[in-house]
N, C-alpha and C positions, 0 to 999 in steps of 0.2 A: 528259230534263229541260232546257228552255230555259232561256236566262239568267237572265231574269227571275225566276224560278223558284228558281233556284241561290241569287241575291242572298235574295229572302224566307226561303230556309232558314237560310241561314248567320245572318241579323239573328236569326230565331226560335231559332237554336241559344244563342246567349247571351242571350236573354228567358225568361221563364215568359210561358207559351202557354197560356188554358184556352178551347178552342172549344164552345160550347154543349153547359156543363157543369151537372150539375144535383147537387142533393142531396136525398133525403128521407128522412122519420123515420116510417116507414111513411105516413099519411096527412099527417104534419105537412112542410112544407115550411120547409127550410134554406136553400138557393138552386135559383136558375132559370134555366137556361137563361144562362150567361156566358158570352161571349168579351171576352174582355182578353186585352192583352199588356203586362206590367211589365217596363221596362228599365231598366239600369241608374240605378243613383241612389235618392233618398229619395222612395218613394210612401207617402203617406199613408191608411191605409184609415179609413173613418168612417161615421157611420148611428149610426141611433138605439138601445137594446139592442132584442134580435129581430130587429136588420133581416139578422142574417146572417154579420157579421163573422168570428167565431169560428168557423165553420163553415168559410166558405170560406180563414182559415188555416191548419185543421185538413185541408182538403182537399190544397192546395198543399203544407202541410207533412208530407203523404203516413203522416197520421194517422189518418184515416180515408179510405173509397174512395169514387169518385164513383155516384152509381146510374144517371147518363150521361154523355155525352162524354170528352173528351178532355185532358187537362193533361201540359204539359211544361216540365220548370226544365232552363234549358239546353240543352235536347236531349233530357234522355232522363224516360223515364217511370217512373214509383213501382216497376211490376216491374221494371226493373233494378235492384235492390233496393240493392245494394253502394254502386253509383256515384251514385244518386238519393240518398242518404243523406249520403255523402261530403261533398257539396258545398253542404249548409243546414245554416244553424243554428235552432236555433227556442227561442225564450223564452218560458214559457207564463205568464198570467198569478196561474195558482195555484201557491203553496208545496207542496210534492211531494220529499222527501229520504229516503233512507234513513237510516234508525233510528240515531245514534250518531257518524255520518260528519262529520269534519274538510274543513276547505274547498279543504284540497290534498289528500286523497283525490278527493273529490269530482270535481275536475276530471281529477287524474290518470288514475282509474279511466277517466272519458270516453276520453283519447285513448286509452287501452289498447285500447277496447274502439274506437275508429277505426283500429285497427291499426298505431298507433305503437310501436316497441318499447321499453324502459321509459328507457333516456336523453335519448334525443327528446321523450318523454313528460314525463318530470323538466325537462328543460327550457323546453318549451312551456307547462307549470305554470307554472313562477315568473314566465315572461314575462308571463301571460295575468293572474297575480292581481299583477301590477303594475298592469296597464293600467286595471284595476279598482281600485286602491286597496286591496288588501285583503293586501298580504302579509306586515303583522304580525299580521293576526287567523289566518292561514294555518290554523296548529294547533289551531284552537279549534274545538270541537264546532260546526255548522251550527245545531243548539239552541238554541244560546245568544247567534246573530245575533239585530241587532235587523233591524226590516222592511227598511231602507232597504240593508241587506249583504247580507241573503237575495236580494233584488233584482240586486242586482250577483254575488253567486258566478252567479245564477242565467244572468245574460248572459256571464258568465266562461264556464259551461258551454258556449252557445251558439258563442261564438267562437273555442273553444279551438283546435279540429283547421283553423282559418283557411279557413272556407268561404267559398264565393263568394256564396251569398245568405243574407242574415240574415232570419227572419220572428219577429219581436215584438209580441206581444202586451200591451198596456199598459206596457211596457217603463218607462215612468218613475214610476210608480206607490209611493210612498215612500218618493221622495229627498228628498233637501234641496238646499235652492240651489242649493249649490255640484258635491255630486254630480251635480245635475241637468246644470248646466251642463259638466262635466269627461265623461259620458254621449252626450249629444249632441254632443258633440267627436269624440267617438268613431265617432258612427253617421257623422258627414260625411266622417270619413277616411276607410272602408269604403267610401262614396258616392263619393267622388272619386280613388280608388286602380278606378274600375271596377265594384264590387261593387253587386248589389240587396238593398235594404234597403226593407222593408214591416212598415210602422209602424201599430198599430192602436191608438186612444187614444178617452176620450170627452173629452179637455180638449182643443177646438179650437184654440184660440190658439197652442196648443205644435204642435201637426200643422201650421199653416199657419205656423209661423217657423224650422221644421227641414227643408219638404217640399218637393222639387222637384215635384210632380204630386200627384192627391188621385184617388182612388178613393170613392168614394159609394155606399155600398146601403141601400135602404130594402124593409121586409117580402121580404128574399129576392131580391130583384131590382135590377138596376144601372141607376143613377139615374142618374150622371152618372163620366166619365173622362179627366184629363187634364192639360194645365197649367190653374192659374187662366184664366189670360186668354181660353184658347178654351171653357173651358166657360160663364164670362161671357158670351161673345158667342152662346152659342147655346142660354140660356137665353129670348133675342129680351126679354128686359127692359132698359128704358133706362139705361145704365151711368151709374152716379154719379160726378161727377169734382170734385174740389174746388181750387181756385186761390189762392193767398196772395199778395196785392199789395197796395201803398201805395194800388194804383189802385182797389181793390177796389167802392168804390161808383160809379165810371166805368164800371167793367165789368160790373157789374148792371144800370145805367141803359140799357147798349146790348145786352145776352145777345140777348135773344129777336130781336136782328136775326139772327142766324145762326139757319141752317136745321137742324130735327130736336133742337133747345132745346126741352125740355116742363116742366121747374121751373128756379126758380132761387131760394137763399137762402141770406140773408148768413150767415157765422159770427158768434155774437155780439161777440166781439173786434174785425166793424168791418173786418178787415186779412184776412178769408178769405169765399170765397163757394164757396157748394155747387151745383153744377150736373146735371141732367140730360136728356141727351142717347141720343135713338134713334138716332144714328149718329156712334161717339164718334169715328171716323176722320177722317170729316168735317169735324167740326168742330173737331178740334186743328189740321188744316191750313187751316182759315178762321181761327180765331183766331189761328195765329202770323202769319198774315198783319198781322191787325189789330194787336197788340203791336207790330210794327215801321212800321205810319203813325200810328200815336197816341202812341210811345213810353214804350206802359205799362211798368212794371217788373216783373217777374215773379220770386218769392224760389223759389216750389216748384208744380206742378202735378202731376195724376195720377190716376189711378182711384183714387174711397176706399171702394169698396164692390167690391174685388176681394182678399176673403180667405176662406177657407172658410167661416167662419161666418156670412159674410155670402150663401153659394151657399146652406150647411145652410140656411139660415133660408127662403130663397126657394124651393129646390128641394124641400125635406121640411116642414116646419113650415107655411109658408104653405099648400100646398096641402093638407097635414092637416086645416087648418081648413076651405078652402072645400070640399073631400068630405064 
């Protein structure tokens, strides 16, 4: 094994790796043919329902088997069955409890059965439904949660034995605000303590304000993977960029002298202009040129049309319709 070689293992040993992976449901088609690789941090998975989602985190999450290729979390593969387990958590998006069970059962039982023995286990409990907010309801029958606790034991479960990849499934699904916001505090620390966290949502705004990279699938198949910014650009659509200045109607009357400018429109406030541009590189370094011989003032500039729901829309819906 040459260097180069050596390097791509070691990066693939701490990623989930799936090389032209497929799934089917005898004739029905789940996904097709993937290769990705998710590295650490906050990926976002998204697509329309049927497009796959759930499938391919039931795959990853070594819930069901692939009918081809290849996946690895980490290193190693679903039949390592011990160590492949170890080290994920998974949140599903259905309520699923045993009959009767308390919420520190519940998670206790988990680590027992990750092979904690029962003080480790007692104490990784109470850590775990702190971090959740749940550990005056601790005692209380899982029953007799409302959606929004079920939800949280339910990520208590996932996190408890302190895995290195978390896979969630609608994971915010019946919070409130405030839980919301005390949730995804939480996915960022796992995020930035190293850990991969794949987040699967159909509320966009929330994937694209929590997600370092976004995953795409539509009918089975991977549409788009990456950061915002590089899948924008290689969508080859003219990125929208929007400008807020005093100067604002100076800088519309002169736009289309820069080159690869194809609209331009005011905001109606008068003090912002919307621009679009087929080479937005280009022209932020022409334009700052120009701000400093004309001495425009500039409060804020920037892509305003580099959010997932603005790719969803472009990359799955638009072309929905022209097919």
């Amino acid at each position: 094994m040459n260097k180069a070689q050596t390097v791509d293992r070691q990066l693939g040993d701490r990623n989930i790796v799936l090389h032209d992976l497929s799934k089917f449901y005898g004739d029905v088609l789940g996904v097709n043919r993937i290769g990705l690789e998710i590295e650490s941090g906050i990926t976002g998975l998204v697509g329309p329902n049927g497009s796959g989602k759930s499938t391919l985190m039931n795959v990853i999450a070594g819930l069901i088997a692939p009918t081809r290729g290849q996946l690895k979390v980490l290193g190693v593969g679903p039949s390592t069955t011990e160590k492949f387990f170890s080290q994920l958590g998974y949140c599903t998006q259905y309520d699923s409890f045993p009959a009767g069970i308390n919420g520190y059962d519940f998670i206790c039982n988990t680590l027992l059965i990750h092979g904690h023995d029962k003080k480790i286990a007692r104490k990784l409990t109470s850590q775990t439904l702190e971090q959740v907010s749940l550990t005056e309801a601790a005692m209380r029958s899982v029953d007799s949660y409302s959606k929004g606790m079920r939800q949280r034991i339910k990520l208590a479960q996932a996190i408890c034995h302190q895995p290195d990849v978390l896979i969630l499934d609608e994971p915010l699904n019946g919070l409130d605000p405030m839980a919301r916001a005390q949730v995804i505090e939480l996915f960022r620390g796992f995020a930035d303590s190293g850990k991969i966290v794949l987040i699967s949502s159909q509320i966009l705004h929330e994937v694209d304000l929590i997600s370092d990279r976004v995953v795409l699938l539509n009918s089975g198949y991977l549409v788009a993977a990456g950061d915002l910014t590089n899948i924008q650009s290689e969508t080859g659509e003219p990125m929208k960029i929007f400008i807020r200045s005093s100067h604002a109607n100076d800088i519309a009357a002169r736009v289309f002298e820069f080159e690869d400018v194809v609209e331009a429109q005011m905001h109606n406030d008068g003090e912002g202009l919307f621009i679009r541009s087929t080479n937005a590189d280009a022209f932020f370094l022409a334009f700052n040129s120009q701000v400093v011989d004309k001495g425009w003032t500039i409060e804020s500039m920037g892509p305003a049309d580099e959010t997932i729901e603005a790719i969803y829309q472009h990359l799955i819906v638009e072309k929905q319709v022209t097919t």
